[in-house]
C-alpha positions in Angstrom: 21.6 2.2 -0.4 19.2 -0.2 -1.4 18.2 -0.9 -5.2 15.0 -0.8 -6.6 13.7 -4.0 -7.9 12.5 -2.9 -11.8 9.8 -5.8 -11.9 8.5 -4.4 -8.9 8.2 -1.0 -10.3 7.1 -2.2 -13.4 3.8 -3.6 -11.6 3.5 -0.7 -9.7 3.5 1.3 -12.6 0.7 -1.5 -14.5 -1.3 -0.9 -11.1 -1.7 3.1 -11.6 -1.7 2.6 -15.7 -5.0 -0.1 -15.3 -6.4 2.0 -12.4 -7.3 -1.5 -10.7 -6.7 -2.6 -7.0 -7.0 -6.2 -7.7 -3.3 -7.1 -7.2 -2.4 -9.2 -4.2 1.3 -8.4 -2.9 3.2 -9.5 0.4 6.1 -7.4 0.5 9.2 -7.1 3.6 10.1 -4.2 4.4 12.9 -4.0 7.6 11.6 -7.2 8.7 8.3 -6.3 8.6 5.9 -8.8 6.1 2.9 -6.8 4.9 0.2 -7.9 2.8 -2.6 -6.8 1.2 -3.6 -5.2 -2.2 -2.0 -2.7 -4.7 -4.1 0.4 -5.2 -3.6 3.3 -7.4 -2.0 6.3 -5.9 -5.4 8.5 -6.1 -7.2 5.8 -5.0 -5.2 5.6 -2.1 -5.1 9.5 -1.5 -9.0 9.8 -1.8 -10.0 6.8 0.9 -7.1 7.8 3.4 -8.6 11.4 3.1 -12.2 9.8 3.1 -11.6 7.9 6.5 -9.9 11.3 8.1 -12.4 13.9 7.0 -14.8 11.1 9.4 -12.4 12.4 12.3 -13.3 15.4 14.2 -9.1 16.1 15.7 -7.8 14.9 12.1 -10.0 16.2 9.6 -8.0 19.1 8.4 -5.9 17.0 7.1 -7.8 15.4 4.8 -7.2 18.0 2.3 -3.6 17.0 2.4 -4.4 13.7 1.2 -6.8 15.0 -1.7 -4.0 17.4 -3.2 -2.3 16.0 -6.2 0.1 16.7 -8.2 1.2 15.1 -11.7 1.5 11.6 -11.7 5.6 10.1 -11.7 5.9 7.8 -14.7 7.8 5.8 -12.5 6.3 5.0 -9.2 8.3 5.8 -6.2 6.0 3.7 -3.5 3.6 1.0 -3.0 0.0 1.9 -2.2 -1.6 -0.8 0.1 -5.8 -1.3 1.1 -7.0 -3.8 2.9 -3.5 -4.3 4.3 -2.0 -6.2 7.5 1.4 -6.5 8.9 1.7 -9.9 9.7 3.4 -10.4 13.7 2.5 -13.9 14.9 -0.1 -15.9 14.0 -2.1 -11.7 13.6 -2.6 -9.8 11.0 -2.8 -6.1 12.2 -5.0 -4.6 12.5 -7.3 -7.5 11.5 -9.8 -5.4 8.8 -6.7 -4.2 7.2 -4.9 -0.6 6.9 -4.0 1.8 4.3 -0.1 1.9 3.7 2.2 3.6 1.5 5.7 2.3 1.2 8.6 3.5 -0.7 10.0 0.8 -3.3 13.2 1.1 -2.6 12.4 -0.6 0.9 11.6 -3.7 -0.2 14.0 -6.4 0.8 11.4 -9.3 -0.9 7.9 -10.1 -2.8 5.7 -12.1 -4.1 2.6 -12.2 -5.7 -0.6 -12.7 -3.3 -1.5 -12.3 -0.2 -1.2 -13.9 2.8 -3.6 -15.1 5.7 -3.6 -17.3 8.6 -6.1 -20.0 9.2 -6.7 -21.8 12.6 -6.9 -25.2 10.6 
């Protein structure tokens, strides 16, 4: 059973109190490095729901996504935009993905983000 980093929380938590989705991360997660930007739970919720109401085989559930209930003073998971699991010398998928990860996943982190360049 793995730990939950409290600094990590803590900006989580600054995240959803500042309603901003300014805040570069790169987090791994089971080997996996992931980067991209923090967003606010609702945030999150709305634009995943946004992007499947668009879809005609996955637009019921959209409401799924727009349900809410009260907001946990302590923030269980990270709520990515613009995300992209980095394999390679790829980020993927290349315009970045919406992904929600549970804290207490998170073997590492640090602030910003992380891109290749073909330099």
């Amino acid at each position: 059973m793995s730990i939950p980093d409290d600094l990590l929380i803590d900006l989580a938590a600054k995240v959803e109190s500042e309603q901003t989705n300014q805040m570069s991360l790169t987090v791994v997660v089971h080997g996996a490095v992931i980067t991209g930007r923090l967003a606010p739970e609702s945030v999150w919720r709305q634009r995943v729901a946004e992007v499947l109401q668009d879809s005609d085989q996955l637009g019921p559930f959209a409401e799924v996504f727009r349900a809410t209930g009260p907001a946990s003073p302590t923030p269980s998971h990270l709520h990515f935009h613009v995300a992209r699991i980095l394999q390679g010398t790829l980020g993927i998928p290349e315009t970045g993905g919406m992904y929600r990860i549970a804290v207490k996943d998170v073997g590492a982190w640090t602030v910003g983000d992380f891109s290749y360049s073909d330099r």
